[in-house]
C-alpha positions, 0 to 999 in steps of 0.5 A, spaced: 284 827 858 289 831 854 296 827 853 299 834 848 298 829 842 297 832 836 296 827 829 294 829 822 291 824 816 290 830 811 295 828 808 302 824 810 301 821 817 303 825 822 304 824 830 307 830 834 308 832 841 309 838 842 314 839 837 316 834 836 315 828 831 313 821 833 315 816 828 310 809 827 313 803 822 308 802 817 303 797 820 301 801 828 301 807 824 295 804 820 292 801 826 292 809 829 290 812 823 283 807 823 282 809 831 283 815 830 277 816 824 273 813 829 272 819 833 272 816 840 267 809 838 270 802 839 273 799 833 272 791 833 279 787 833 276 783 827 274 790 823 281 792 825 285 786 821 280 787 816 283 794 815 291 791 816 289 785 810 283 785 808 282 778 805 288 776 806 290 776 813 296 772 817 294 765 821 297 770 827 292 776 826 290 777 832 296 776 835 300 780 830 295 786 831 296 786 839 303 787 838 301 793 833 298 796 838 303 795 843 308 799 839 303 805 839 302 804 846 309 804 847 311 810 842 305 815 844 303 813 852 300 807 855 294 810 856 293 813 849 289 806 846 284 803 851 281 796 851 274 794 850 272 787 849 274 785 843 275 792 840 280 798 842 278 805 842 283 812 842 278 817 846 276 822 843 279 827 847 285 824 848 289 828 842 288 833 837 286 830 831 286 834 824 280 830 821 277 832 828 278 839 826 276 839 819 269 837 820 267 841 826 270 847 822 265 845 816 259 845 821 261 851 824 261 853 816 254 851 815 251 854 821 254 861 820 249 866 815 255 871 814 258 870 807 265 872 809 266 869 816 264 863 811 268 864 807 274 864 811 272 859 816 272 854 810 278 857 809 282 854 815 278 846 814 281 846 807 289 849 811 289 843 815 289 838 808 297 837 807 296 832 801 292 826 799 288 823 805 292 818 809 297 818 804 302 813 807 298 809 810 296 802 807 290 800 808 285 800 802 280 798 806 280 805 809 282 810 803 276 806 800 271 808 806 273 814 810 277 816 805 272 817 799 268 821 805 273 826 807 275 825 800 268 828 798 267 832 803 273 837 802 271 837 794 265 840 797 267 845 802 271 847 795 266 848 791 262 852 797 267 856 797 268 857 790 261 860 790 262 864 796 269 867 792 265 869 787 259 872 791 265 876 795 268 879 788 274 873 789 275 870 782 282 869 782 282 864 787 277 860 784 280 860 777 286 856 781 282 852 786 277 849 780 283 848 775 286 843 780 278 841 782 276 839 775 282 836 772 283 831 777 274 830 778 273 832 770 265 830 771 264 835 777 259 840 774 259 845 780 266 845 779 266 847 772 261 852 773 264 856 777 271 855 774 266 859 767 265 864 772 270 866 775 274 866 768 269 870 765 269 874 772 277 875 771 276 877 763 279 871 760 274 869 755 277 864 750 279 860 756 272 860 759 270 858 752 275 852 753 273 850 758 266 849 756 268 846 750 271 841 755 266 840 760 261 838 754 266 833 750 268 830 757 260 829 759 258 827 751 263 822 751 262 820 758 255 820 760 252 821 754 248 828 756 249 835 755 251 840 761 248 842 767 243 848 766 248 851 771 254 850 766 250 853 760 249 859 763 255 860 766 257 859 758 252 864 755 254 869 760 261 868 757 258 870 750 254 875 752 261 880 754 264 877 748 272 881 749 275 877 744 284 877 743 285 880 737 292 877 734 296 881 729 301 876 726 302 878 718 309 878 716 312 885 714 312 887 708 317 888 702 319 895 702 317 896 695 313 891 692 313 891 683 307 889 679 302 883 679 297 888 679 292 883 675 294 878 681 293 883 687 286 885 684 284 879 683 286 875 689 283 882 694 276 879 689 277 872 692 278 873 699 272 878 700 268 872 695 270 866 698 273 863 706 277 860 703 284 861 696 288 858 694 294 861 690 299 856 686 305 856 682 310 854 681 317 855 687 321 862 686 315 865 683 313 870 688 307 867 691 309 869 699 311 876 697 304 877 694 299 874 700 302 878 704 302 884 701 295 883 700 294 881 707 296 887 708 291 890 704 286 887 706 287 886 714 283 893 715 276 887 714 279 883 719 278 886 725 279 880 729 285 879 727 290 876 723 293 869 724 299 866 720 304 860 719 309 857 714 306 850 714 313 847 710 309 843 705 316 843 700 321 845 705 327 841 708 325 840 714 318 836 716 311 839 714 309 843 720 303 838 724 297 841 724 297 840 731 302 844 733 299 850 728 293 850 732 297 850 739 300 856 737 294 859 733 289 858 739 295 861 744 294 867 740 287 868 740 287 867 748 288 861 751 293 860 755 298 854 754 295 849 759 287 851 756 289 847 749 287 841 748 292 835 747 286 832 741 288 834 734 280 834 733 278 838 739 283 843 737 280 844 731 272 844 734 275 849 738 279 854 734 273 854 729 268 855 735 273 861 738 273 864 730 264 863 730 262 870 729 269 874 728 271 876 722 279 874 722 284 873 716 289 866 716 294 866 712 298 860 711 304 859 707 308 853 703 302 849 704 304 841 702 296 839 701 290 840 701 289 834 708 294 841 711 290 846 709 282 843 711 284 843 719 284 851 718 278 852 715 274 857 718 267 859 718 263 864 716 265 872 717 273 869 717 277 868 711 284 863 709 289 864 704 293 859 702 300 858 698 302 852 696 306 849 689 299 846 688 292 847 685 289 843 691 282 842 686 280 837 692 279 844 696 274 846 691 271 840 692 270 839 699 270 847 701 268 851 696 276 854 695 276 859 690 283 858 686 289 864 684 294 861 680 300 865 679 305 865 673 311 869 672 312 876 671 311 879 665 317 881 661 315 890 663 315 887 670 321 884 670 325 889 668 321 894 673 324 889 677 330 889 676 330 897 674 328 898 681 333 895 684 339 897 679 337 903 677 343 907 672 345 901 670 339 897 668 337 904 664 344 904 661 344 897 659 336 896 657 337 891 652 342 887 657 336 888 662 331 885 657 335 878 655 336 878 663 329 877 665 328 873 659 334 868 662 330 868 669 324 866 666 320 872 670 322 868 677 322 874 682 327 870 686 332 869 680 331 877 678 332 878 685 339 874 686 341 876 679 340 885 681 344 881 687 350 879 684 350 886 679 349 890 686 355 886 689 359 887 683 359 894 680 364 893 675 361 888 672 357 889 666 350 887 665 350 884 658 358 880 660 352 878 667 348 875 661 352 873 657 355 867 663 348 866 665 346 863 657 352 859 658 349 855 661 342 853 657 336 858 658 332 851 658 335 850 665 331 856 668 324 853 666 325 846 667 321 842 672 320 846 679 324 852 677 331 850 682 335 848 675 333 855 674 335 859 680 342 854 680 345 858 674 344 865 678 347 862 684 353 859 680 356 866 679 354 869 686 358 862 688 364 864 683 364 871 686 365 869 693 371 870 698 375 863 699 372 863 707 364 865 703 365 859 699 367 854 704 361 858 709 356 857 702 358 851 701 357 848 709 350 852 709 349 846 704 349 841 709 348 845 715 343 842 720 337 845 722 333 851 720 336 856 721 343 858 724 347 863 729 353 867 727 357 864 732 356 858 729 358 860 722 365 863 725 367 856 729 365 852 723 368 856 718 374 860 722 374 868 720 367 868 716 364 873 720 365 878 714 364 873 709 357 871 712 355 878 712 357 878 704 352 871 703 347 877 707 349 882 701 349 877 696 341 876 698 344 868 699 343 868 706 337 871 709 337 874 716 331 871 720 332 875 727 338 877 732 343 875 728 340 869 726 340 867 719 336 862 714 338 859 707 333 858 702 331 851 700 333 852 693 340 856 695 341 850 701 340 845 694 345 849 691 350 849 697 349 842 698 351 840 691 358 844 692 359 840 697 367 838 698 372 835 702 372 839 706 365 840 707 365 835 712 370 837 717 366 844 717 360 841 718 363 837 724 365 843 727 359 845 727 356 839 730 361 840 735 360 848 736 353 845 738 355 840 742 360 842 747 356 849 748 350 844 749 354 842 754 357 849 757 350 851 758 347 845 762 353 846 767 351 852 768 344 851 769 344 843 773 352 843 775 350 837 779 348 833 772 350 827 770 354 829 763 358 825 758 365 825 758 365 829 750 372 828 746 376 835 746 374 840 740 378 844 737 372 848 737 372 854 742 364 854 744 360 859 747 361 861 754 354 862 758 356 866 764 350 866 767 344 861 768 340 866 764 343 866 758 344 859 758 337 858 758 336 862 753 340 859 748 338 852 749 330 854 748 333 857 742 337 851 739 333 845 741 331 845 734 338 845 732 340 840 735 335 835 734 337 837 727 344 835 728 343 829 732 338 826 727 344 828 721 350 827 725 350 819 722 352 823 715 358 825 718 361 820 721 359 822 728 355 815 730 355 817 738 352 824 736 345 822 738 346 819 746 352 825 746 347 830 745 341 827 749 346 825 755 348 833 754 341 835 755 338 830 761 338 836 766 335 840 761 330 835 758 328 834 765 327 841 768 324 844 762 326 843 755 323 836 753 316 840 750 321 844 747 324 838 745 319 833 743 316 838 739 323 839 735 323 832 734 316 831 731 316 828 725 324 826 724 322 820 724 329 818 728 327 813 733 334 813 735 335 819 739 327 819 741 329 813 744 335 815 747 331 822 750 326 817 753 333 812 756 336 819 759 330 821 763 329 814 766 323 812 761 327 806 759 320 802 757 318 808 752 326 807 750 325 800 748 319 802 744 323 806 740 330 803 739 325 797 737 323 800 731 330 803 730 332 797 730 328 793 725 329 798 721 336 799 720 336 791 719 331 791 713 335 797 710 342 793 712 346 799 715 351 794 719 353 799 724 346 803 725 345 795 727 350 795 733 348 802 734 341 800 736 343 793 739 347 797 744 342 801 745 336 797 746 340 792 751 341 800 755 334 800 756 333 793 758 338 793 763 336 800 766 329 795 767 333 790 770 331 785 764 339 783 764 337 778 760 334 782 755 339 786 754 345 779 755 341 777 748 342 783 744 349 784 747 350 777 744 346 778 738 352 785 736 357 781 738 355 776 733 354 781 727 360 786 729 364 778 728 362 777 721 362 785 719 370 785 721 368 791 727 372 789 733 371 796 737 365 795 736 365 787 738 369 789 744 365 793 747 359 788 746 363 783 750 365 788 756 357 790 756 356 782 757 361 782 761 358 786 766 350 784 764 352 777 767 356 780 774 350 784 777 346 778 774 350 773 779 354 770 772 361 770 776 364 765 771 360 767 765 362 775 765 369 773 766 369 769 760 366 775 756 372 780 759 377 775 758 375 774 751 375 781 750 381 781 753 384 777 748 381 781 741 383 787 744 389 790 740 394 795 743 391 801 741 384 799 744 387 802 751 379 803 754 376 796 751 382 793 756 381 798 761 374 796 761 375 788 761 381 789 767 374 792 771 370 787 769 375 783 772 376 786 778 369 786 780 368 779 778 374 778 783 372 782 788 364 778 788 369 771 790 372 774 795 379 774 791 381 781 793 388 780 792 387 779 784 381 784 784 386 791 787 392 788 782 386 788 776 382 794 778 389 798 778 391 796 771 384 798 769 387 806 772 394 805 769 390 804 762 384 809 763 387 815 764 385 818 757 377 818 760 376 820 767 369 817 767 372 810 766 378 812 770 373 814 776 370 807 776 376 804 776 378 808 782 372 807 786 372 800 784 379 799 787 377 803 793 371 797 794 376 792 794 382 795 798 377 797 803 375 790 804 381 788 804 384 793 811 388 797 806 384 803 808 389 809 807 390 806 799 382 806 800 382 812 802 386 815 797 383 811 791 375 813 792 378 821 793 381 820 786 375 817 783 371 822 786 375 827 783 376 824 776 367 823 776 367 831 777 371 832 772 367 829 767 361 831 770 358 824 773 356 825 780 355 817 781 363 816 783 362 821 788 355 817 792 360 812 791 367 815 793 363 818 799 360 811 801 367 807 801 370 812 805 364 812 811 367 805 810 373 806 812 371 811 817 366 806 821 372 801 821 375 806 825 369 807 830 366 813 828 359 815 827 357 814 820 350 815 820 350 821 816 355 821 810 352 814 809 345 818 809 348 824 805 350 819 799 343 815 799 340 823 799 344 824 794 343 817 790 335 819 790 336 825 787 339 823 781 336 817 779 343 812 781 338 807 783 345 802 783 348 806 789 342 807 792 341 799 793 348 797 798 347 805 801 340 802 804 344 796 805 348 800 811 343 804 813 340 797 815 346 795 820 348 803 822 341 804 825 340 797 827 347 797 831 344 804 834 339 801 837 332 802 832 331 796 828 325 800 825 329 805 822 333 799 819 328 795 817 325 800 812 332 800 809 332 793 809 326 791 806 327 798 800 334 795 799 330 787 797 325 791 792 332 795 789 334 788 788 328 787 784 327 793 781 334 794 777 334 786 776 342 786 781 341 779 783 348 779 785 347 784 791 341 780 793 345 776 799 348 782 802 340 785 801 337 779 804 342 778 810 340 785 812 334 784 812 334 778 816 338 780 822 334 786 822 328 781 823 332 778 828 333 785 831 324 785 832 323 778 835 321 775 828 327 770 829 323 765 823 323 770 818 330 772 819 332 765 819 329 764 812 332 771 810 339 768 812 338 761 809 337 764 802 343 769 803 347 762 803 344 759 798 344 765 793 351 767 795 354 759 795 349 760 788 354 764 784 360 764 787 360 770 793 364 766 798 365 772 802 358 774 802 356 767 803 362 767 810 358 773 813 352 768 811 352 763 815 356 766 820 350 770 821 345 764 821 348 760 827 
């Protein structure tokens, strides 16, 4: 008995005839679902309210459970659900059923002895799984039975497919297949099994070594035990064909390399003795420059490979995690990004099990510590050098480190120095040269910036270059960790710079970041392109990449010293340069974003004309702009941070936040991770972090990063609802920006109170915060005023008073026309109240404009909004509306604008109830109650449940609708809404 029907549980409910789609509510499309696992046997009403309620069933069941079945029968044919005693059964041959298939498919698998038929009939069982197993149907009761067994049943045929790919010569699909298998079921060992495999098979053998170094973790720490033979021997055929990657990634050398024979033998001596070296000294005296040239040298005995790193032990920046040094190193032996394990600890155990029986020469520079360094330290076959400014005798200790410590040039050496790069000059002043690296100390840093500044200056005689270097003391250049030294050779490079090269020089000093772009020079220093190439010259800027620059730590101290008045009003072009190509680049990636209104600059930033481009250089900048984010306070610039963050919400959210976490890592700014985590919606981790923010700006007594963070904090509380939260901390800042004098900042406070109470239910208390506002704003806080004059629009609109709300919200427009964020919400909200008021053609007008002015500030919440208002209109006139308010809804979901979306399912509810499906309309209606919940706008809870309750009256569930209505009168009445509270009982009679 054929009916056409056709329904799926392999996945997301689905019924169809023919092609077309038959929708079920919730309830009879759990009672079909358990029919149909059934496979044509009765199943009893007692099990079926089971699988409805479980141990909680209504007073009704029975009833309640035919009515479900009455629908079914009514949506997909009478004769499709029969009735036995006391049971209900769907007949087996009553529809298509993808379960049905899926297991005969199986059978059909099992009886067949050809491998590729198999093979391909598995194949199309597992085509036929869309998603988890009856995934919108709720019923624990049955996920937990039928839904474990298909469930295991799948993973299975998973499994004997793997093995048939394998057998067939396909391990490319197996990789894919056993990657998702195990890291959903990590203790499936057939899974890991073929997964070693077919990564063995597919040539990548440092990921089929992660993989078993995971599978042993996981089942030593779960179960106690060690692999299944069938794992160890996919792991010993992996060794067995060892094809290792070969990783090459010294630094180049410099072209010509003078002296340190002693120290080059010595050191080549030390590595081929000891796994590990540790070459000390003190900053400048060339300790890179010679582990690199011996590294170099020594490479050929490496045939493995060699690794390298800066680990930023003295720098400005943060020392470099060892975690993100391992990701990187075991990304260059092989593994691929998603085969790294998150675990310090495991990263280690597998970077020394990829090392075992290689020999490979790691390299690292600028350690700060000996706790840096152990991490890295290989066993045998494979060599570590490091450089460090210090002994690090514990290394000796612990891991038999030999030490090379490194001095100064010796006199014949400097001056070989200094007469290889001088030339003529140095032979015709020999005496001159020998005082020069007597002044320099032998540092090869100092000697090469004096031949620079000699090189830049042709004219200018050694012995008068001398001469100004001892006029400051030569004890300077020995004393303490040797940047007094280098400062002195540094002043005369300054002296000698172009007015632009030294405003650039001294820029460079406060310059956020670790390294800098020329566009960046120019648009802070206007017409430094030429100067910036002098600084080149002058070996005080280092070029770093494609046009791309860095300064020495000991030139940025220097730099840092000269700074001057005018230094600050060019770091500020900097950081606006940053922010505003920020800003290009995200619209031309994410046009439809939400972004900050951002004051003008008279910077001129970056153009990205395609998406490419934009792309690139934000992957590129992301760790220049956590830099000025985190510095931008010393600036004056306390809104940088949520500016940037804002700036960067669709980048973060698409692509960028790795990037941007590890950028991040170890600033120690709670502040802009907490308001990373507010813009993506993740208002819990937010809270974390501004707490900590917080109490820290208290205990140091910054007054202003204080209310910063108070402002912040309560953001996070109210994007979870928690409006009281967030009315404390609005509190707690007012009182603070009272006895600091900060009026702006007590002002914005009370606004934010203001609208805290609103959607809170609070009439009379938000009103209060906005009149008080109101009162202590002075002539020139034009936006402080215009946010009051909304608040106090919105509050008039929530009683009703819809003449007092449209002259407030149009005051509120007439004062906020230097922002159009707040000017578009000032017009929407003028719209809302002259719409319900029936001057719909200034509605009209005034949503169109809101709408307009949200797209100029890059805000599409005005447009879900504007749109919903002007649907509003439209549906007084009669017109159909269902899909514009369908549109707006669609486009709130999209961007997270849980606040709009809450009164669209409101008239989505009424729309689809008037149209004559209350089903529909009751899936809004209860969606609208849970947003209520969920954003904490208990003032939009009446409209909310007085939807619900008239779709309830719409089904036939007349108790259920009259105790909607009656809390709609009673909360509306509660809080002041007499419109709302009107509509309430009218409904109720």
């Amino acid at each position: 008995m054929r009916t056409g029907l056709e329904f799926g549980l392999l996945g997301v409910f689905r019924a169809r005839r023919g092609e077309v789609v038959v929708p079920l509510p919730a309830r009879p499309r759990t009672v079909l679902a358990a029919l149909l696992l059934a496979e044509g046997r009765p199943v009893a009403m007692d099990a079926l309210v089971d699988v409805l309620w479980g141990d909680d069933p209504p007073g009704a069941a029975r009833s309640t459970l035919q009515v479900h079945v009455l629908r079914v029968r009514r949506a997909l044919g009478e004769d499709l659900v029969r009735t036995r005693a006391g049971a209900y059964l769907v007949p087996a041959d009553a529809a298509v059923c993808d379960v049905t298939e899926f297991r005969d498919l199986l059978s059909r698998a099992r009886d067949t002895t050809d491998r590729e038929q198999e093979h391909a009939v598995l194949t199309g069982a597992l085509a036929l799984w869309r998603g988890p197993v009856l995934a919108d149907v709720d019923s624990e009761a049955l996920r937990r039975t039928e839904g474990t067994r298909l469930d295991e049943q799948r993973l299975d045929a998973v499994e004997r497919r793997a093995e048939l790919a394998l057998a067939l010569g396909k391990p490319d699909e197996v990789v894919a297949d056993m990657t998702a298998v195990v890291a959903e079921h990590p203790l499936r060992e057939m899974a890991w099994a073929h997964l070693l495999s077919a990564l063995r098979h597919t040539g990548r053998r440092a990921e089929a070594m992660a993989a078993y170094h995971r599978v042993r973790t996981v089942l030593r720490a779960e179960l106690g035990v060690e692999p299944h033979p069938r794992v160890q021997a996919a792991h010993q055929a992996v060794l067995a064909d060892e094809q290792p990657v070969a990783p090459a990634q010294l630094p180049s050398e410099l072209p010509v390399f003078v002296g340190r024979r002693r120290e080059r033998a010595e050191l080549v001596d030390a590595v081929a003795r000891a796994p590990l070296v540790v070459l000390s000294g003190p900053p400048g005296v060339g300790k890179t420059a010679l582990a690199v040239h011996v590294a170099h040298r020594v490479r050929s005995h490496y045939p493995d490979g060699q690794l390298h790193a800066d680990l930023r032990g003295f720098s400005a920046d943060d020392p470099l995690p060892a975690r993100l040094v391992l990701e990187r190193f075991l990304r260059a032996l092989g593994l691929a990004p998603h085969q790294v394990p998150a675990d310090e600890g495991e990263q280690v155990a597998l970077y020394r099990s990829l090392l075992s029986g290689r020999r490979v020469l790691v390299v690292l520079d600028n350690a700060g510590s000996a706790a840096q360094v152990r991490p890295f330290v290989p066993g045998a076959g494979s060599a570590l050098l490091v450089t460090s400014r210090e002994a690090m005798p514990g290394l000796a200790v612990t891991d038999g480190a030999s030490h090379v410590r490194l001095a100064p040039l010796t006199g014949q050496e400097a001056r070989d120095l200094l007469t290889t790069a001088l030339g003529a000059r140095a032979a015709a002043e020999p005496d001159a040269i020998g005082d020069l690296t007597e002044v320099c100390g032998g540092l090869p840093l100092a000697l090469r910036i004096a031949a620079a500044n000699l090189a830049a200056n042709p004219h200018l005689a050694v012995s008068d270059y001398r001469d100004v270097l001892r006029a400051a003391p030569a004890a300077r250049l020995r004393v303490g960790d040797g940047e007094i030294a280098v400062s002195a050779s540094f002043d005369l490079s300054y002296e000698r710079l172009s007015p632009a090269g030294r405003e650039l020089y001294r820029l460079l000093g406060v310059l956020p970041g670790a390294d800098f772009s020329r566009d960046v020079a120019v648009a802070a220093v206007p017409d430094s392109s030429e100067a910036l190439d002098r600084l080149v010259t002058a070996n005080l800027v280092t070029p770093s990449g494609s046009d791309r620059y860095q300064v020495h730590d000991l030139i940025r101290g220097h730099a840092s010293a000269r700074a001057e008045a005018d230094t600050t009003d060019a770091a500020n072009r900097a950081l606006d340069f940053y922010l505003h190509t920020a800003d290009n680049a995200t619209r031309a990636l994410y046009p439809d974003h939400q972004r900050p209104a951002l004051s003008p600059s008279s910077v001129r930033p970056r153009d990205h004309r395609s998406p490419s481009g934009a792309r690139a250089w934000l992957n590129a900048e992301l760790a220049n702009l956590v830099a000025c984010a985190v510095s931008a306070h010393h600036f004056g610039r306390h809104r940088y941070e949520r500016q940037v963050a804002e700036v960067l919400r669709g980048h973060l959210r698409a692509e960028g936040l790795a990037l941007w976490r590890e950028a991040l890592s170890g600033k120690g700014s709670d502040d802009l991770a907490g308001l990373t985590d507010y813009v993506l919606g993740h208002y819990r981790e937010a809270i974390g972090h501004h707490r900590r923010a917080l109490s820290h700006h208290q205990g140091s007594g910054d007054h202003v990063a204080t209310l910063t963070s108070l402002h912040n904090l309560a953001r996070a509380h109210a994007g979870l609802g928690h409006h009281d939260n967030a009315i404390a901390l609005h509190t707690e800042a007012i009182e603070l920006g009272s006895r600091t004098g900060s009026v702006t900042a007590t002002l914005l406070h009370l606004n934010h109170l203001g609208f805290a109470a609103f959607v809170s239910g609070r009439l009379d208390t938000a009103e209060a915060h906005h009149r008080r506002a109101l009162e202590l704003a002075a002539a020139s806080e034009v936006l402080a005023t215009a946010h009051a004059w909304n608040g106090l629009g919105l509050v008039a609109w929530a009683r009703g008073d819809l003449t007092n709300s449209i002259s407030a919200h149009q005051q509120a427009c007439d004062l906020a026309t230097g922002d159009h964020q707040l000017l578009g919400f000032a017009q929407i909200w003028l719209a809302m109240s002259c719409c319900e008021a029936g001057l719909h053609d200034r509605a009209v007008a005034a949503a169109e404009a809101g709408i307009a002015a949200g797209r100029t500030a890059g805000d599409p919440r005005h447009e879900v909004v504007g749109t919903m208002i002007v649907a509003d209109v439209r549906r007084h006139t009669g017109a159909d509306v269902l899909d514009d308010y369908a549109s707006a809804l669609r486009r709130a979901e999209t961007i997270g604008f849980a606040h709009g979306e809450l009164p669209l399912r409101c008239r989505m509810a009424s729309v689809l109830r008037d149209a004559g499906d209350p089903d529909g309309a009751l899936g809004h209606a209860d969606r609208a109650v849970e947003l209520v919940e969920t954003t904490g706008v208990r003032l939009a809870e009446p409209d909310a449940l007085i939807e619900l309750g008239l779709t309830h009256r719409a089904l036939g569930a007349a108790d259920r609708a009259r105790a909607c209505l009656d809390r709609a009168v009673e909360l509306a009445a509660g809080s002041g809404q007499r419109l709302v509270e009107a509509r309430a009982r009218h409904h109720r009679q």
